[in-house]
N, CA, C and O atoms as CSV, one atom per row, in Angstrom:
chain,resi,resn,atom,element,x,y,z
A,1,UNK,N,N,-2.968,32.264,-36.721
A,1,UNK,CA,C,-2.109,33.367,-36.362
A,1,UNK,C,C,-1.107,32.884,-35.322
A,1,UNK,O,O,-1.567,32.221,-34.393
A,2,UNK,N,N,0.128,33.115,-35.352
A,2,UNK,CA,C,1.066,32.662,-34.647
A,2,UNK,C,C,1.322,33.772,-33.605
A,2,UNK,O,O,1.484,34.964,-33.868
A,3,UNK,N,N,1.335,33.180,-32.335
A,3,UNK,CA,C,1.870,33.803,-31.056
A,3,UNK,C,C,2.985,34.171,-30.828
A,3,UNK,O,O,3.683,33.183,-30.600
A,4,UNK,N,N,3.682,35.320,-30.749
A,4,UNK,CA,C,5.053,35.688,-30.269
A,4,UNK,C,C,5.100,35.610,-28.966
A,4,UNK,O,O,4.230,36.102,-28.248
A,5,UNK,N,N,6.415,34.802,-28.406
A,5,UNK,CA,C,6.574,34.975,-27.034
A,5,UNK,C,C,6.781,37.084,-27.126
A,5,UNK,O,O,7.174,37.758,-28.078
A,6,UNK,N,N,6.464,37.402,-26.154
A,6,UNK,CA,C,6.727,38.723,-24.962
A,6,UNK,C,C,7.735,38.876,-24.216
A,6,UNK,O,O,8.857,39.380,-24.260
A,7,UNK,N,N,6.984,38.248,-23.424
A,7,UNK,CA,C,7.847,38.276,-22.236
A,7,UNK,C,C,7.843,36.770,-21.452
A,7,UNK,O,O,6.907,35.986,-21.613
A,8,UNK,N,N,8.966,36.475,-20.614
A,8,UNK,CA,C,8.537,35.270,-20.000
A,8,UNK,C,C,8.475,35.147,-18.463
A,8,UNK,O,O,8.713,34.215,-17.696
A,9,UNK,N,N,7.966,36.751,-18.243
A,9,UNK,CA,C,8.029,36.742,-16.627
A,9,UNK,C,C,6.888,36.246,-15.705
A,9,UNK,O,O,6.665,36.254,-14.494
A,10,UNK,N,N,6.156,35.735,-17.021
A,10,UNK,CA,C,4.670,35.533,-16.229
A,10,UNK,C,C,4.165,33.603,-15.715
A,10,UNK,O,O,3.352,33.020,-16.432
A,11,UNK,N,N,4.539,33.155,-14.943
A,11,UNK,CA,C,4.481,32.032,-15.029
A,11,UNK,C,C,2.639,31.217,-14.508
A,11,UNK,O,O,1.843,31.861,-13.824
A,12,UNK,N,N,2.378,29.975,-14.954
A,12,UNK,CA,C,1.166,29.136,-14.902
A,12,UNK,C,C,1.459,28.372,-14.329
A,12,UNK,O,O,2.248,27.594,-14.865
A,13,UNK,N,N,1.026,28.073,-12.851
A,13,UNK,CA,C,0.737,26.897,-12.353
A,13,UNK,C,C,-0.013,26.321,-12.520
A,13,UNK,O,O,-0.965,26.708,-11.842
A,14,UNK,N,N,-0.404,24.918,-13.483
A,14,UNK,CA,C,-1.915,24.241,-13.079
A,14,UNK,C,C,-1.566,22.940,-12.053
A,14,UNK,O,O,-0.599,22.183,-12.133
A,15,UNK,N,N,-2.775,22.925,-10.967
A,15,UNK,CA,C,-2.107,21.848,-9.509
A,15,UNK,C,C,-3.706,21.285,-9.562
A,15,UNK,O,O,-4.809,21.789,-9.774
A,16,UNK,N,N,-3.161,19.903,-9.236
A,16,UNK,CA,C,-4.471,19.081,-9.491
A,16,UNK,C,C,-4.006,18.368,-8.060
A,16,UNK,O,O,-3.095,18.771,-7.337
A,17,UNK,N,N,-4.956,17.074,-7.802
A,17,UNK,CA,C,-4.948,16.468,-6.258
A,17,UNK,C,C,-3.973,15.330,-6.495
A,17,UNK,O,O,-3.898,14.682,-5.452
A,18,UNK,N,N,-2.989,14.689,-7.695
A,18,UNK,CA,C,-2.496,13.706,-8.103
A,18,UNK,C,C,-3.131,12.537,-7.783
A,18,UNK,O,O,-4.158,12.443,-7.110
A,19,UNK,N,N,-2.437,11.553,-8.330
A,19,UNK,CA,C,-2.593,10.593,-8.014
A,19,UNK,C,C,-1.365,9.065,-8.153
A,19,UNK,O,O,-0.228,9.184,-8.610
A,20,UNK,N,N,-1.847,7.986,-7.739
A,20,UNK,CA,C,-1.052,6.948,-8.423
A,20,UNK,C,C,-1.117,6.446,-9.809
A,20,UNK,O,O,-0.341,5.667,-10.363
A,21,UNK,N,N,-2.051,6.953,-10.223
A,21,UNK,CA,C,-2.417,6.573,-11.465
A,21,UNK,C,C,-1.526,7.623,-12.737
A,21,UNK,O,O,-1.871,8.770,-13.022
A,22,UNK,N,N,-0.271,6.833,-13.394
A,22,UNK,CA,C,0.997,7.144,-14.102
A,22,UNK,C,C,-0.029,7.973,-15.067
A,22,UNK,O,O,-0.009,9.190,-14.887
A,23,UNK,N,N,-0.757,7.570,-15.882
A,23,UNK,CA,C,-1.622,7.965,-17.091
A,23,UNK,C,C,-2.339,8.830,-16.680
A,23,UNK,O,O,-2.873,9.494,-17.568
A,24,UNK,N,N,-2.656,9.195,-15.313
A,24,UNK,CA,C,-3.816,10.675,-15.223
A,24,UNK,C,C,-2.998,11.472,-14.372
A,24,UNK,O,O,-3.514,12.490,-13.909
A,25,UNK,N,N,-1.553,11.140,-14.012
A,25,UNK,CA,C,-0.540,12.089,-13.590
A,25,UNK,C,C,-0.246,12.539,-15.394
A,25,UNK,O,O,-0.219,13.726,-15.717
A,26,UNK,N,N,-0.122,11.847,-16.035
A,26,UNK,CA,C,0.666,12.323,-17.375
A,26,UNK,C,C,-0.626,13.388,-18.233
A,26,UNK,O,O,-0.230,14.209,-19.060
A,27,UNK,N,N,-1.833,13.282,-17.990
A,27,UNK,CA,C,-2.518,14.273,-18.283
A,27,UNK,C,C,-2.743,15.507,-18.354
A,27,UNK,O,O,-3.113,16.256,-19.258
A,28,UNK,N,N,-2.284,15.723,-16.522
A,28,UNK,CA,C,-2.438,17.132,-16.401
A,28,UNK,C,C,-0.632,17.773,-17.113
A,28,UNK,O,O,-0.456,18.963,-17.374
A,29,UNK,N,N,0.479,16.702,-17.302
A,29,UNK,CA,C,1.618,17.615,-17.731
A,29,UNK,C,C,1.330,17.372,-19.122
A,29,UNK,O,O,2.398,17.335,-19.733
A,30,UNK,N,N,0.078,17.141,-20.091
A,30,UNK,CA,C,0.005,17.127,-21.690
A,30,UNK,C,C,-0.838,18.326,-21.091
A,30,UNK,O,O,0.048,19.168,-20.945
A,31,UNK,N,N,-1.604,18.710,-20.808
A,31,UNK,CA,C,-2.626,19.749,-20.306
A,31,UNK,C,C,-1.571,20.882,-20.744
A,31,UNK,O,O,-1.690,21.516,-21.793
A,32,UNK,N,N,-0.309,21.105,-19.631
A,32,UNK,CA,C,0.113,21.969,-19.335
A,32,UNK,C,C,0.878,22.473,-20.196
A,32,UNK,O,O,1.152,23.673,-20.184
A,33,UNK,N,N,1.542,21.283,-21.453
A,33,UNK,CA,C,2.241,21.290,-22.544
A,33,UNK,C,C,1.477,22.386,-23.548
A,33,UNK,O,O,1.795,23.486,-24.000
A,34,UNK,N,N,0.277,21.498,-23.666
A,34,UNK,CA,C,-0.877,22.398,-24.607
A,34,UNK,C,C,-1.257,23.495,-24.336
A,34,UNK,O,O,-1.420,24.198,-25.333
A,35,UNK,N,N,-1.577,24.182,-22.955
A,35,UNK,CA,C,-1.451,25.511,-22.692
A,35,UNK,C,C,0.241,26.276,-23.330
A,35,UNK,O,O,0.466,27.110,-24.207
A,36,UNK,N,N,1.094,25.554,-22.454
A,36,UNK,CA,C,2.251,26.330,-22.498
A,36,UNK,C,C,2.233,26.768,-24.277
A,36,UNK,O,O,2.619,27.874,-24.655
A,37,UNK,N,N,1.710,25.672,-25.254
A,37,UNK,CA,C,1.783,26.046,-27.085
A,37,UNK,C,C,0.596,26.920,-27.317
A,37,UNK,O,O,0.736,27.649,-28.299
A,38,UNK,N,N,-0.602,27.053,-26.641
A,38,UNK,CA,C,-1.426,28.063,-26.579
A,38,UNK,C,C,-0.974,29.533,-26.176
A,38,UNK,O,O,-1.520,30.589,-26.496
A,39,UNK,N,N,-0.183,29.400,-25.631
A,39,UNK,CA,C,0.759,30.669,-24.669
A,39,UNK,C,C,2.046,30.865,-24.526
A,39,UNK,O,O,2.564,31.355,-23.523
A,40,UNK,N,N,2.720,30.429,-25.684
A,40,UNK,CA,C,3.665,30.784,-25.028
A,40,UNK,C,C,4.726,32.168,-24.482
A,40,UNK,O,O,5.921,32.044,-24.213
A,41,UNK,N,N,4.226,32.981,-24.438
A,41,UNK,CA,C,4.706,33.779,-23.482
A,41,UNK,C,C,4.533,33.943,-22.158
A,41,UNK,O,O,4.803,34.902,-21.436
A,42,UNK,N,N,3.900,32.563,-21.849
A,42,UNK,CA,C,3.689,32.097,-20.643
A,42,UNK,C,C,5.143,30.879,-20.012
A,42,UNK,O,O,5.658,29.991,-20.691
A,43,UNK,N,N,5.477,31.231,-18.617
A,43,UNK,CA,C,6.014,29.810,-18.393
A,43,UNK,C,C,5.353,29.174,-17.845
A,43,UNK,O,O,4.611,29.851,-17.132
A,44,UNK,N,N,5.122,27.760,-17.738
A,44,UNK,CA,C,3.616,26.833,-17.568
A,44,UNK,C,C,4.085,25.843,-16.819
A,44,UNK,O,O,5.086,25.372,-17.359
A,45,UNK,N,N,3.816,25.306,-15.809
A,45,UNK,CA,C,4.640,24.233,-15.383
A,45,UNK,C,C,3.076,23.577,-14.550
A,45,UNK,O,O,2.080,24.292,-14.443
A,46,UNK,N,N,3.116,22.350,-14.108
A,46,UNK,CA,C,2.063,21.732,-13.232
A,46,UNK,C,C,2.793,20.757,-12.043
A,46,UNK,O,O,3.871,20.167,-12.114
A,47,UNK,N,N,2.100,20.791,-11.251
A,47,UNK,CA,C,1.953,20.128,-10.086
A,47,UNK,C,C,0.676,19.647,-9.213
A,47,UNK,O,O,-0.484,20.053,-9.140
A,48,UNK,N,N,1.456,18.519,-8.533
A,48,UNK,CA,C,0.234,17.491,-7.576
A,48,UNK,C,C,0.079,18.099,-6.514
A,48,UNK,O,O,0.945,18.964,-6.390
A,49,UNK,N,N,-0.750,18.049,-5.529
A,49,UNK,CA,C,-0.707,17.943,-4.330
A,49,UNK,C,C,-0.579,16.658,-4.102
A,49,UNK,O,O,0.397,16.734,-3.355
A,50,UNK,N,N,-0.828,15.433,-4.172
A,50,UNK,CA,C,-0.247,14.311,-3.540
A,50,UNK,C,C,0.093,13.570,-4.589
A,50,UNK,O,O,-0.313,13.738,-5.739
A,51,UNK,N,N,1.182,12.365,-4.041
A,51,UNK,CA,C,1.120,11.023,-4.929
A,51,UNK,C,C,2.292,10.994,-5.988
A,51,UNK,O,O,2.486,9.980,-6.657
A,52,UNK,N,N,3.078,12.143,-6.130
A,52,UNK,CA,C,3.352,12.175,-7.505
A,52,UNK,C,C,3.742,13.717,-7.802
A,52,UNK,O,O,3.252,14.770,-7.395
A,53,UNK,N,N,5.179,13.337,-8.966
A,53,UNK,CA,C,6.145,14.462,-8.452
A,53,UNK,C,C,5.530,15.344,-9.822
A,53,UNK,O,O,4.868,14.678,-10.619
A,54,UNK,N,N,5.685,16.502,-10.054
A,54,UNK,CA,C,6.215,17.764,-8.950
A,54,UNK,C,C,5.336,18.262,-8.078
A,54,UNK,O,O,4.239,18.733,-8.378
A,55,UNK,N,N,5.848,18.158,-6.865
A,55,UNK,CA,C,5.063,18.700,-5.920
A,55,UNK,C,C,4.453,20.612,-6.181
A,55,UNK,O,O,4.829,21.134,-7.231
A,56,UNK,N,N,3.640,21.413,-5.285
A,56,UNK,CA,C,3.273,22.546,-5.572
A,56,UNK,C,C,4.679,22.874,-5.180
A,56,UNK,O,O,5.292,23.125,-6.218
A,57,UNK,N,N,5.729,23.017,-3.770
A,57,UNK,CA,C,6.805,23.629,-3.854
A,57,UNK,C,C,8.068,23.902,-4.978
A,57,UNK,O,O,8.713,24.882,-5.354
A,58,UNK,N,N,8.033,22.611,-5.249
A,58,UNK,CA,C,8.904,22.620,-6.497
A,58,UNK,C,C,8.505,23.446,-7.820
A,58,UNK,O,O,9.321,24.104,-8.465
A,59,UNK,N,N,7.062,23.317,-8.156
A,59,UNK,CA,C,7.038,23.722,-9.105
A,59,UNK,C,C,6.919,25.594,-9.139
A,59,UNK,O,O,7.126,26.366,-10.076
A,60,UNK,N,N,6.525,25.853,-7.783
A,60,UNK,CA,C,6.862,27.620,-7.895
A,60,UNK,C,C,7.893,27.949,-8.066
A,60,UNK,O,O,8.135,29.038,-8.587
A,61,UNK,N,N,9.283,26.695,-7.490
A,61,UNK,CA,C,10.546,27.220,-7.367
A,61,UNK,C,C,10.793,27.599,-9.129
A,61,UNK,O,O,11.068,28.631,-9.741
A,62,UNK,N,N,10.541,26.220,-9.510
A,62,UNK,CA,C,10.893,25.903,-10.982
A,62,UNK,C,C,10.646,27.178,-11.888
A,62,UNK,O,O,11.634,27.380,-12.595
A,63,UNK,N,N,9.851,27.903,-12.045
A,63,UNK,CA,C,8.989,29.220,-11.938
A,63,UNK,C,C,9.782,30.262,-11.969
A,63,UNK,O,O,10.271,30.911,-12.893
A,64,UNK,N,N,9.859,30.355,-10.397
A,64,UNK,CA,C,10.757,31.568,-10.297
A,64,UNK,C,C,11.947,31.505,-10.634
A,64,UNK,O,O,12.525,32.457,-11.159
A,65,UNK,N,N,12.632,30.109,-10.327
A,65,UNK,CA,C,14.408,29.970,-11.507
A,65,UNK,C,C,14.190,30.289,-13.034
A,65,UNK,O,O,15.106,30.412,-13.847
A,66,UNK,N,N,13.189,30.376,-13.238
A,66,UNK,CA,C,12.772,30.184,-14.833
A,66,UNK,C,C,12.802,31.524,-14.908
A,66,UNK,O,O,13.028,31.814,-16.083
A,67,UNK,N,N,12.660,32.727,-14.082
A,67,UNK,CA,C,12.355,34.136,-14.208
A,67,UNK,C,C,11.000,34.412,-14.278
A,67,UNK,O,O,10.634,35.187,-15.161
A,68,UNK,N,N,10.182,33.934,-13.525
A,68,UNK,CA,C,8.723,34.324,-13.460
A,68,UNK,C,C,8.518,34.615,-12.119
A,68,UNK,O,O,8.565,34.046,-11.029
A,69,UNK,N,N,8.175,36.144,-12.779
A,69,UNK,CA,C,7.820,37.464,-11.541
A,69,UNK,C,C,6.643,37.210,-10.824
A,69,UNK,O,O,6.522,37.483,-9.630
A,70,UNK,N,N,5.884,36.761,-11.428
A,70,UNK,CA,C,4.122,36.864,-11.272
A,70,UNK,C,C,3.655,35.506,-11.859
A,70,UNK,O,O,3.878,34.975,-12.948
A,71,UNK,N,N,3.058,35.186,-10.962
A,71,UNK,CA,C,2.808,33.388,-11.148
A,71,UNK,C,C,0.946,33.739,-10.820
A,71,UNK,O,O,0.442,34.467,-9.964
A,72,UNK,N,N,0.063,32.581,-12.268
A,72,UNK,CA,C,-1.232,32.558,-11.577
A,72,UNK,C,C,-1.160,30.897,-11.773
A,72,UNK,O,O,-0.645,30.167,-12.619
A,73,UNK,N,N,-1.902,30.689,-10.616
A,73,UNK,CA,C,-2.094,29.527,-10.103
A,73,UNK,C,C,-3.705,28.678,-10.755
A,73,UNK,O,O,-4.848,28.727,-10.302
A,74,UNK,N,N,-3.378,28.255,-11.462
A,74,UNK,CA,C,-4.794,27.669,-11.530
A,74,UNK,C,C,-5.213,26.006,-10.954
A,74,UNK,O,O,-4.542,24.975,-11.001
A,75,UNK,N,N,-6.281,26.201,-10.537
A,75,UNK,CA,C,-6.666,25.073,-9.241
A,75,UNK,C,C,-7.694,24.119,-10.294
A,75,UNK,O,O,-8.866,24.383,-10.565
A,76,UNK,N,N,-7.072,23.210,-10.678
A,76,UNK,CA,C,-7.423,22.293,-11.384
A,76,UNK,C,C,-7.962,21.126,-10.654
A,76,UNK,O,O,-7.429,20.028,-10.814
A,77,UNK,N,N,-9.103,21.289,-9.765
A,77,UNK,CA,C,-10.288,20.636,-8.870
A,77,UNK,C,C,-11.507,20.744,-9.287
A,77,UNK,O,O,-11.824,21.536,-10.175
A,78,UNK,N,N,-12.283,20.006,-8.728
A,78,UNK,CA,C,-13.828,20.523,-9.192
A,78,UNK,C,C,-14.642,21.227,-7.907
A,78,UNK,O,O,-15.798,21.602,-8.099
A,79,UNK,N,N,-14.124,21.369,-6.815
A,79,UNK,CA,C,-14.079,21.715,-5.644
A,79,UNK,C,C,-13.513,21.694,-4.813
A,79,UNK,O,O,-12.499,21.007,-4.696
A,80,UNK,N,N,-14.191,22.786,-3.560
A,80,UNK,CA,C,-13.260,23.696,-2.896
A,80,UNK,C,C,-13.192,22.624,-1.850
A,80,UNK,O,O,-14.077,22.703,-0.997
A,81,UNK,N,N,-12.272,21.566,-1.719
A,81,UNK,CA,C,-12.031,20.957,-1.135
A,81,UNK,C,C,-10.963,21.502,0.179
A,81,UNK,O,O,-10.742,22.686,0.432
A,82,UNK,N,N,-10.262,20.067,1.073
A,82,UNK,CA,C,-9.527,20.606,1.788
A,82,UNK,C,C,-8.278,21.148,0.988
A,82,UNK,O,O,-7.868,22.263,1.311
A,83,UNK,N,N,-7.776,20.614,0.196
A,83,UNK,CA,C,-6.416,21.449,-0.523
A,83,UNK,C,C,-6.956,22.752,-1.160
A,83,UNK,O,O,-6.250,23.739,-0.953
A,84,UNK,N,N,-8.095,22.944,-1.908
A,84,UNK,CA,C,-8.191,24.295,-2.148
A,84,UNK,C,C,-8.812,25.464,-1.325
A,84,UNK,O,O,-8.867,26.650,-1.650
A,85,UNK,N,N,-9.373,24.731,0.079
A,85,UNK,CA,C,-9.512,25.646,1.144
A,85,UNK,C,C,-7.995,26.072,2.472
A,85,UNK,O,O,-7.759,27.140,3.039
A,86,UNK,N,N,-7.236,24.684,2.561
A,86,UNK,CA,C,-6.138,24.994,3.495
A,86,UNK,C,C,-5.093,24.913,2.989
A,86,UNK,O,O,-4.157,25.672,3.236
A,87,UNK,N,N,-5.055,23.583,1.854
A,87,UNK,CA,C,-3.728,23.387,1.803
A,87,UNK,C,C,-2.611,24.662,0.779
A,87,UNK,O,O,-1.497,25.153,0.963
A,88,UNK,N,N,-3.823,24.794,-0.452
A,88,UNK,CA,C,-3.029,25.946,-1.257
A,88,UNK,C,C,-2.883,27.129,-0.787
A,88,UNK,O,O,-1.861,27.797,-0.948
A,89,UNK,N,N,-3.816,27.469,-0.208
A,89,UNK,CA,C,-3.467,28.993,0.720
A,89,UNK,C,C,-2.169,29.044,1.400
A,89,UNK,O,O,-1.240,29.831,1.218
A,90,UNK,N,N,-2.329,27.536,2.653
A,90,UNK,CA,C,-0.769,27.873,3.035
A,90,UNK,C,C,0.465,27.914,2.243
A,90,UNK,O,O,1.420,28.681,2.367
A,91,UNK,N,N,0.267,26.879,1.338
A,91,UNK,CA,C,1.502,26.680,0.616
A,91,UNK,C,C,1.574,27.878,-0.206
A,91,UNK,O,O,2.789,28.079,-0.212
A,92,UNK,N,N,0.948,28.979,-1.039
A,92,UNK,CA,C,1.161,29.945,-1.339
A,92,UNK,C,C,1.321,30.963,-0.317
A,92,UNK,O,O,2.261,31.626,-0.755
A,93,UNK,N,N,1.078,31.318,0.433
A,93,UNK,CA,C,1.566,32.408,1.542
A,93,UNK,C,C,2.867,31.673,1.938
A,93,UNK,O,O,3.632,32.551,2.339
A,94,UNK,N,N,3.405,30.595,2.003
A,94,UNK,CA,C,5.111,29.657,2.427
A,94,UNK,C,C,5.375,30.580,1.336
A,94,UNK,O,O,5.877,31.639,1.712
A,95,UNK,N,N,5.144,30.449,-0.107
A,95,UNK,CA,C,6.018,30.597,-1.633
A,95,UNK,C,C,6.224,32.110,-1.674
A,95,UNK,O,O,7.266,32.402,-2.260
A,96,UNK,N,N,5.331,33.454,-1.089
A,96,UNK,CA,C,5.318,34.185,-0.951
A,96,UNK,C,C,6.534,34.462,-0.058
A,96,UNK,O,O,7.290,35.356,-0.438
A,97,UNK,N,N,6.811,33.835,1.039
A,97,UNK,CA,C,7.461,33.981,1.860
A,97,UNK,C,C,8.869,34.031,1.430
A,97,UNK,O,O,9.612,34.985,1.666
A,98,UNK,N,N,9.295,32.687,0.621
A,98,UNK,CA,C,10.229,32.597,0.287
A,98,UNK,C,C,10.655,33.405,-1.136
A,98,UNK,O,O,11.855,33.567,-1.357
A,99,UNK,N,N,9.815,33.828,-1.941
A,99,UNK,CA,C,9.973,34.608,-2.804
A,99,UNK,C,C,9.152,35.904,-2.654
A,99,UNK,O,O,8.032,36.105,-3.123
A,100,UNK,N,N,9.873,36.715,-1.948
A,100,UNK,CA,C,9.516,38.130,-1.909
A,100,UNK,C,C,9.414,39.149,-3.076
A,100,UNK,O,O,10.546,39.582,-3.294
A,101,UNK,N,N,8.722,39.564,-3.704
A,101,UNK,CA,C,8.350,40.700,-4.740
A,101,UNK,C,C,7.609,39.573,-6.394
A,101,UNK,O,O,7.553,39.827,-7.597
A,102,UNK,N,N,7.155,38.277,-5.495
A,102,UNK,CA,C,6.728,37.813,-6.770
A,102,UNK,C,C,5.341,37.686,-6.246
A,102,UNK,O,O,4.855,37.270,-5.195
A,103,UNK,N,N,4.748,38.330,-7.651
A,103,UNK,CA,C,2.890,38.085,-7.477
A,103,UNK,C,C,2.540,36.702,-7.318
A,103,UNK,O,O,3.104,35.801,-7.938
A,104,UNK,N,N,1.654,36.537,-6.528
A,104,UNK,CA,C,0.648,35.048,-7.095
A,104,UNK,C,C,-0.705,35.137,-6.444
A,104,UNK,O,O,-1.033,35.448,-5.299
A,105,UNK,N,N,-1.468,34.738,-7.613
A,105,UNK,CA,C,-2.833,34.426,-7.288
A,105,UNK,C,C,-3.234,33.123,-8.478
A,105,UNK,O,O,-2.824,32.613,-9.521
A,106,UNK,N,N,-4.600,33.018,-7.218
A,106,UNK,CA,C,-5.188,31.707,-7.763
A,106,UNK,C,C,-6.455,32.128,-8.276
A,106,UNK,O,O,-7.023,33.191,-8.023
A,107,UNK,N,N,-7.073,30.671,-9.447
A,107,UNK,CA,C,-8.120,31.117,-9.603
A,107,UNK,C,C,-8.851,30.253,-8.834
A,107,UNK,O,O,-8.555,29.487,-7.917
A,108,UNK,N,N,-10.186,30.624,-9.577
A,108,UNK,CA,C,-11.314,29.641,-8.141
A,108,UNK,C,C,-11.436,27.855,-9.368
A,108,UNK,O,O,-11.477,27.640,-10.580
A,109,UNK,N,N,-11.448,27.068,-8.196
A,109,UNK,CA,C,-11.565,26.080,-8.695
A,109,UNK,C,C,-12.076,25.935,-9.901
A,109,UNK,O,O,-12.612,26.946,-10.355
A,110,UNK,N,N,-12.075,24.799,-10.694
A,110,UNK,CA,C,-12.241,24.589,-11.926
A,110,UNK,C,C,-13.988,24.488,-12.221
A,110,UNK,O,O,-14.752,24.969,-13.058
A,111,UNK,N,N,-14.141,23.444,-10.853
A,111,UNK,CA,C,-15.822,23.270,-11.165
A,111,UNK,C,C,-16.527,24.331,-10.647
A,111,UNK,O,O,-17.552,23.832,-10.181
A,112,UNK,N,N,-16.548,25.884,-10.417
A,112,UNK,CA,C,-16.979,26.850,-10.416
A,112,UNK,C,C,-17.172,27.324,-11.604
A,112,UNK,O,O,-17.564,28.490,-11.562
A,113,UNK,N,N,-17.022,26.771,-12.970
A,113,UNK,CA,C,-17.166,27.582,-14.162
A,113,UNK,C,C,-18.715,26.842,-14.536
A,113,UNK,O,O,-19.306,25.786,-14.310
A,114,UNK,N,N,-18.916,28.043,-15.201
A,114,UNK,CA,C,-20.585,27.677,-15.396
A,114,UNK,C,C,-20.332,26.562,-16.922
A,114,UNK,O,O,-21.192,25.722,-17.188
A,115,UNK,N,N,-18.744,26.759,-18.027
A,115,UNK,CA,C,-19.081,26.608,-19.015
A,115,UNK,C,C,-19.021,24.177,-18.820
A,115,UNK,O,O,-19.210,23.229,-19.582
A,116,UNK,N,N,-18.729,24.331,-17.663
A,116,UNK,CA,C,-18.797,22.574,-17.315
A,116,UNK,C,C,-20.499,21.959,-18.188
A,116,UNK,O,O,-20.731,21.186,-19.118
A,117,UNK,N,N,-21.588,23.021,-17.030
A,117,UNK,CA,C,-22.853,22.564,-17.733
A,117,UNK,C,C,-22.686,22.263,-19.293
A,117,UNK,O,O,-23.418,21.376,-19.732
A,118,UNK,N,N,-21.960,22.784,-20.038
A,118,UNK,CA,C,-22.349,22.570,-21.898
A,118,UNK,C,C,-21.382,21.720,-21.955
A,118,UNK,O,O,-21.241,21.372,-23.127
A,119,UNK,N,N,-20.360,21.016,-21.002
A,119,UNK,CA,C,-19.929,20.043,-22.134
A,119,UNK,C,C,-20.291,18.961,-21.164
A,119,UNK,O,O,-19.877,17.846,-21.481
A,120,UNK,N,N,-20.876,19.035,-20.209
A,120,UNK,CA,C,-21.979,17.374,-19.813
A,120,UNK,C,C,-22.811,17.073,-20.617
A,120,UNK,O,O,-22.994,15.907,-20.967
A,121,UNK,N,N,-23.753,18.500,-21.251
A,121,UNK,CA,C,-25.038,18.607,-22.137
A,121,UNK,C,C,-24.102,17.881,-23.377
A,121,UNK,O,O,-24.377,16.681,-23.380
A,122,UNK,N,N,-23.255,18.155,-24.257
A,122,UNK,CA,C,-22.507,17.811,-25.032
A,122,UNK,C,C,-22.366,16.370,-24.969
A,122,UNK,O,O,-22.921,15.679,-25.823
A,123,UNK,N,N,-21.663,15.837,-24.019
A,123,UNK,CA,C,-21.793,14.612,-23.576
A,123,UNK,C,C,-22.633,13.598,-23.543
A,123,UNK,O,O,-22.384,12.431,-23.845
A,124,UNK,N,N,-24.005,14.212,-23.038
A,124,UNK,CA,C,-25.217,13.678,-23.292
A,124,UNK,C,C,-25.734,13.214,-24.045
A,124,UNK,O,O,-26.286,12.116,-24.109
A,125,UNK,N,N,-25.552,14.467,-25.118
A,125,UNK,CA,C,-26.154,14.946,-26.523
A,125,UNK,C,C,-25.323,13.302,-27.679
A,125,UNK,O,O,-25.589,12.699,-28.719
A,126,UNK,N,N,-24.522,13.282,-26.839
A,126,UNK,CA,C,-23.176,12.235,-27.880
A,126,UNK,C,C,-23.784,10.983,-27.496
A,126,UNK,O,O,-24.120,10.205,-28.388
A,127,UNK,N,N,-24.025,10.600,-25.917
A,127,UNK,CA,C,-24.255,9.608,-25.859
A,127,UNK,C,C,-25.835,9.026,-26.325
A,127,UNK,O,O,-26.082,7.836,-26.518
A,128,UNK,N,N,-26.710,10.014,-26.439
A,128,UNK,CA,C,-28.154,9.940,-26.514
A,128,UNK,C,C,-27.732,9.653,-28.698
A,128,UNK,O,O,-28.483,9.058,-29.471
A,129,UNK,N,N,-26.897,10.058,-28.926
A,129,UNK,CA,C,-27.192,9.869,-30.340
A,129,UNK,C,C,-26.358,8.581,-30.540
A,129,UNK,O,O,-26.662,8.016,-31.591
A,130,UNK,N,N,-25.463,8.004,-29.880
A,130,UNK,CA,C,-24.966,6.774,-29.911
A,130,UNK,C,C,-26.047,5.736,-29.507
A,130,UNK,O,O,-25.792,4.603,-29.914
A,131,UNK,N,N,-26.805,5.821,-29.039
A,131,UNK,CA,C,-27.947,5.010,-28.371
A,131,UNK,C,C,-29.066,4.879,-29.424
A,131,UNK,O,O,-29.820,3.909,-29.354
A,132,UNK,N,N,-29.209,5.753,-30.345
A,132,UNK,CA,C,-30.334,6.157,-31.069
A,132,UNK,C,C,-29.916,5.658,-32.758
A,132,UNK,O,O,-30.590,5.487,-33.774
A,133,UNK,N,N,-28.408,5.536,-32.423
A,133,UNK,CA,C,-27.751,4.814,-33.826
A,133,UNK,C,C,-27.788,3.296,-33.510
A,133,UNK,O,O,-28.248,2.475,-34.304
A,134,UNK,N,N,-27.413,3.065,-32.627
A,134,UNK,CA,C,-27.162,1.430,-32.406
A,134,UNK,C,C,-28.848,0.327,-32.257
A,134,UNK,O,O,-28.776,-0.891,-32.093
């Protein structure tokens, strides 16, 4: 079934901790590609916190030039580290600041989802039958 865009006021941040590493910076923007074709009546954009461009500022701007009213942030960590305890808070209450009447919220880190347990078990399950073939 094919998705009609809506509307495109709703924008996706996904923000990971970056890195130097070119190939697992280029991950999270195929990530964000594949959401954005999962959604598109979403605008989808990603950003680092360190190492590697687009930073979180840029990419809210990018966002809101794009016409996205209401931005959710998703925190692509496995914990509530220092960036998802100080650093994103501030930098979203700054983005707030500078963009007045636009929503944003975050979700809770990534490794807070219970559905992680089934694809380690999965994992397992793959490697225990690779072991059992060879």
């Amino acid at each position: 079934m094919s998705k009609t865009p809506v509307s495109r006021s709703r924008g996706l941040l996904i923000v990971d901790h970056g890195t130097r590493s070119e190939a697992a910076n280029e991950r999270l923007a195929a990530l964000a590609e594949s959401v954005a074709n999962e959604r598109p009546e979403w605008l989808v954009r990603h950003a680092h916190m360190e190492l590697a461009a687009p930073d979180f500022e840029q990419a809210i701007d990018a966002l809101v030039r794009s016409g996205a009213s209401e931005i959710f942030v998703h925190l692509h960590f496995l914990g509530a580290g220092f960036h998802v305890r100080e650093s994103i808070p501030n930098l979203v209450e700054a983005a707030r600041e500078r963009h007045p009447g636009v929503e944003i919220a975050t979700s809770d880190p990534l490794g807070h989802d219970p559905r992680l347990v089934d694809i380690v078990i999965q994992r397992l399950d793959a490697h225990e039958a690779r072991d059992e073939e060879g």
